[in-house]
C-alpha positions as a Python dict, from the first residue, in 0.01 Angstrom:
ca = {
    (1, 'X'): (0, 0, 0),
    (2, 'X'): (75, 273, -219),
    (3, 'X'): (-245, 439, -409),
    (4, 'X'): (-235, 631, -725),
    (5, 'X'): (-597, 832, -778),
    (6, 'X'): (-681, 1019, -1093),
    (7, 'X'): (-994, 1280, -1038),
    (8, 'X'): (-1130, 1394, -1318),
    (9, 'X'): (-1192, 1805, -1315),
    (10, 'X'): (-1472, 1801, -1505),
    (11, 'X'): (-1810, 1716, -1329),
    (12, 'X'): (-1893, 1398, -1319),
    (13, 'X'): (-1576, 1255, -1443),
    (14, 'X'): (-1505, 944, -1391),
    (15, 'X'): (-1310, 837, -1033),
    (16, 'X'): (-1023, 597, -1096),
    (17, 'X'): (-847, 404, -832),
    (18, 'X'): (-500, 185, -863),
    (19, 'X'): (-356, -7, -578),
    (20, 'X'): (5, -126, -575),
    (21, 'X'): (186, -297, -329),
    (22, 'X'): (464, -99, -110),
    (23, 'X'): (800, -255, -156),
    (24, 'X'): (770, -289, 264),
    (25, 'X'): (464, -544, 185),
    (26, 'X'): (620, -778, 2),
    (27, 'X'): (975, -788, 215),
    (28, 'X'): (1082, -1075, 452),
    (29, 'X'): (978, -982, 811),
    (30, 'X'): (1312, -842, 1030),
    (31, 'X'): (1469, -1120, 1268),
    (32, 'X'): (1387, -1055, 1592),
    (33, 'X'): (1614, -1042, 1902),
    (34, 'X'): (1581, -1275, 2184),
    (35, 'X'): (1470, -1119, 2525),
    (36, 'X'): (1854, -1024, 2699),
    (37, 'X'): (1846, -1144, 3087),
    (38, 'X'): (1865, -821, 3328),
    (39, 'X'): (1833, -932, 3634),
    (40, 'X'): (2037, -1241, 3801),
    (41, 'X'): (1839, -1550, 3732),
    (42, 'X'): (1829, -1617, 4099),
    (43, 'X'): (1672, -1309, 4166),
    (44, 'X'): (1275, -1391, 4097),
    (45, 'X'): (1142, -1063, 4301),
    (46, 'X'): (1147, -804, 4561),
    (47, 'X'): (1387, -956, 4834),
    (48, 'X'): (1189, -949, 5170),
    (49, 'X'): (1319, -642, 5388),
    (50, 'X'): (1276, -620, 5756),
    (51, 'X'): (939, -533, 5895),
    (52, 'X'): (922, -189, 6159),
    (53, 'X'): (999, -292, 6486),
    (54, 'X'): (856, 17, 6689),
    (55, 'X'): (621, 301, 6582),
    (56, 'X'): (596, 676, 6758),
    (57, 'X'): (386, 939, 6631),
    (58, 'X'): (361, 1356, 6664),
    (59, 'X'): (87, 1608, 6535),
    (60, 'X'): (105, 1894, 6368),
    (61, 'X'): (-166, 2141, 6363),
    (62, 'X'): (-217, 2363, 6041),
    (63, 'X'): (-346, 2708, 6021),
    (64, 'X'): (-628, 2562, 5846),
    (65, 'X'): (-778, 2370, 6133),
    (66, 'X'): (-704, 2019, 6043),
    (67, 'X'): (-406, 1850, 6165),
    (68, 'X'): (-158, 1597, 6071),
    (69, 'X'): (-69, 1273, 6210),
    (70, 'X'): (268, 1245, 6160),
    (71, 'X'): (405, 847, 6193),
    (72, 'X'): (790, 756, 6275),
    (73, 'X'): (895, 392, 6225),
    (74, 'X'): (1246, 246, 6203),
    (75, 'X'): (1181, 4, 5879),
    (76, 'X'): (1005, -55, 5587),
    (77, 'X'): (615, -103, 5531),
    (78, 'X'): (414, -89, 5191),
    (79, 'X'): (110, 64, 5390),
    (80, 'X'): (-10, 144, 5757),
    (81, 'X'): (-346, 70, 5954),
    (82, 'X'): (-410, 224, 6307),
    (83, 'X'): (-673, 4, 6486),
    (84, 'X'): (-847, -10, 6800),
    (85, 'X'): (-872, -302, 7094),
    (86, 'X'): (-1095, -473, 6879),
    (87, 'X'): (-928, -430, 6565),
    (88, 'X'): (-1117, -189, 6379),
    (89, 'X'): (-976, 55, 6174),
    (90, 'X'): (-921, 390, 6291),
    (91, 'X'): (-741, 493, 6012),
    (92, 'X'): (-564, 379, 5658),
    (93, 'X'): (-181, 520, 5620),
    (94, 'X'): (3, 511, 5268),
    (95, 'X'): (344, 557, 5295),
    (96, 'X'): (379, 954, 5186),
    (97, 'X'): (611, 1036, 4908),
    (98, 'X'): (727, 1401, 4953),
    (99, 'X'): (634, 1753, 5086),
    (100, 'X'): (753, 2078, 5194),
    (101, 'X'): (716, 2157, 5573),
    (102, 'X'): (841, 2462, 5781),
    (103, 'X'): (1118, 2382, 6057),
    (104, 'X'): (847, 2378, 6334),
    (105, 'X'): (651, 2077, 6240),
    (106, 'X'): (697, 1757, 6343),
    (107, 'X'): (805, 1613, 5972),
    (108, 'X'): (1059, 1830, 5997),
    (109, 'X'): (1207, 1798, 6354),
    (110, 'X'): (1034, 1501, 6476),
    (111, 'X'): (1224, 1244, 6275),
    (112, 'X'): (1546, 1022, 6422),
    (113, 'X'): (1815, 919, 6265),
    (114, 'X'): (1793, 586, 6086),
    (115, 'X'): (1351, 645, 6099),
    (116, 'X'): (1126, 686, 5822),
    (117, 'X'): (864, 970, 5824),
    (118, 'X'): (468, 945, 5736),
    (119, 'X'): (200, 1106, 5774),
    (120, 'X'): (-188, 1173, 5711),
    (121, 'X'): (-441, 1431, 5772),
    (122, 'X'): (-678, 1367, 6062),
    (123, 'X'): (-1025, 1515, 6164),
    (124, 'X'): (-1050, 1656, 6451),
    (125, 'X'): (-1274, 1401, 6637),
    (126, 'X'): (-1055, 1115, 6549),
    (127, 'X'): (-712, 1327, 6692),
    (128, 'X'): (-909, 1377, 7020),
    (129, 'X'): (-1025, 1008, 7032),
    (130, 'X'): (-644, 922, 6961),
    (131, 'X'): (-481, 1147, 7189),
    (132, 'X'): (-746, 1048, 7497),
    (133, 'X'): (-641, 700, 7445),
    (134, 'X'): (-291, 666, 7242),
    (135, 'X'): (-265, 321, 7436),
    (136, 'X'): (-551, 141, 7319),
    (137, 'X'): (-460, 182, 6958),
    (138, 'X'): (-185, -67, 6763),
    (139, 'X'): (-54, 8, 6400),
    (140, 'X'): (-54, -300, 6151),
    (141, 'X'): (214, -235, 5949),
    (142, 'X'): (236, -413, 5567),
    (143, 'X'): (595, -529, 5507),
    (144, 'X'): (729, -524, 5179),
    (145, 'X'): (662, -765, 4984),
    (146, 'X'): (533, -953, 5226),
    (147, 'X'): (453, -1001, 5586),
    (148, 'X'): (287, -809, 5850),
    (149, 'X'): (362, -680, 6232),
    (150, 'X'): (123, -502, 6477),
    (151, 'X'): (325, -263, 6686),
    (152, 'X'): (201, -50, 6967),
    (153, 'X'): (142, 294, 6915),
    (154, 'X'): (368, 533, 7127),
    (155, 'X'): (331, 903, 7170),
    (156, 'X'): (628, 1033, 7106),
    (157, 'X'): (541, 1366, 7239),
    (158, 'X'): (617, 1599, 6906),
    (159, 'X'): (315, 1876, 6844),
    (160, 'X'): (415, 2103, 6576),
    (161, 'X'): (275, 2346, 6326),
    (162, 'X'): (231, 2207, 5958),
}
């Protein structure tokens, strides 16, 4: 709505107000477009992709004191867990996006060909618990979408500098 005001200078002049409608009020709404299909209808979501069949892992010590526990795995997961015999959780893994690491750690130099690289930063009493045991512990890997594997836990012998 368009509003037209007239103030009056002088003190206490009168305050006049007149409303019109804007020509956009009165108009007929726009059509609107139906939704276009982008995706093939058979395609309803994420197509299941093959769960990790093995898991290694390497640490890399930073000048800082902590360390990193650096996971390899040949497939795709949407998250990690490392648990114990009884299946506790020792720790909670989300997949890592990106980072910058020198040549000598084990992101950098660790990895295989065809693996994918993760990794997590790890107290010190945990590593030693890990490293004392590497056995004992399995790695529940989420599959994307769906799905789930537990996979031992190998030591794949890497010990870099983060």
């Amino acid at each position: 709505m368009i509003a037209a005001l007239t103030l009056a200078a002088a003190c206490g002049g009168a305050v006049t107000s007149v409303a019109t409608p804007s020509p956009s009020a009165t108009a007929p709404p726009s059509p609107t477009r139906a939704p276009e299909i982008t995706k093939p209808p058979e395609l309803v979501g994420q197509p299941q992709l093959p769960l990790p069949t093995r898991m290694r892992f390497g640490v890399d010590r930073r000048a800082d004191g902590t360390a990193l526990l650096v996971l390899f795995f040949d497939c795709c997961a949407l998250g990690l867990r490392i648990v114990d015999a009884a299946g506790g959780d020792l720790l909670r893994v989300a997949i890592a996006g990106s980072g910058i690491f020198g040549a000598d750690s084990c992101v950098s130099r660790g990895r295989r060909e065809n693996e994918v690289t993760t990794w997590v930063r790890i107290d010190g009493t945990t590593l030693a618990e890990l490293l004392a045991r590497p056995s004992s512990y399995r790695v529940v890997a989420d599959g994307v979408p769906a799905g789930q594997v537990v996979l031992p836990l190998v030591d794949g012998g890497c010990r870099g500098t983060a």
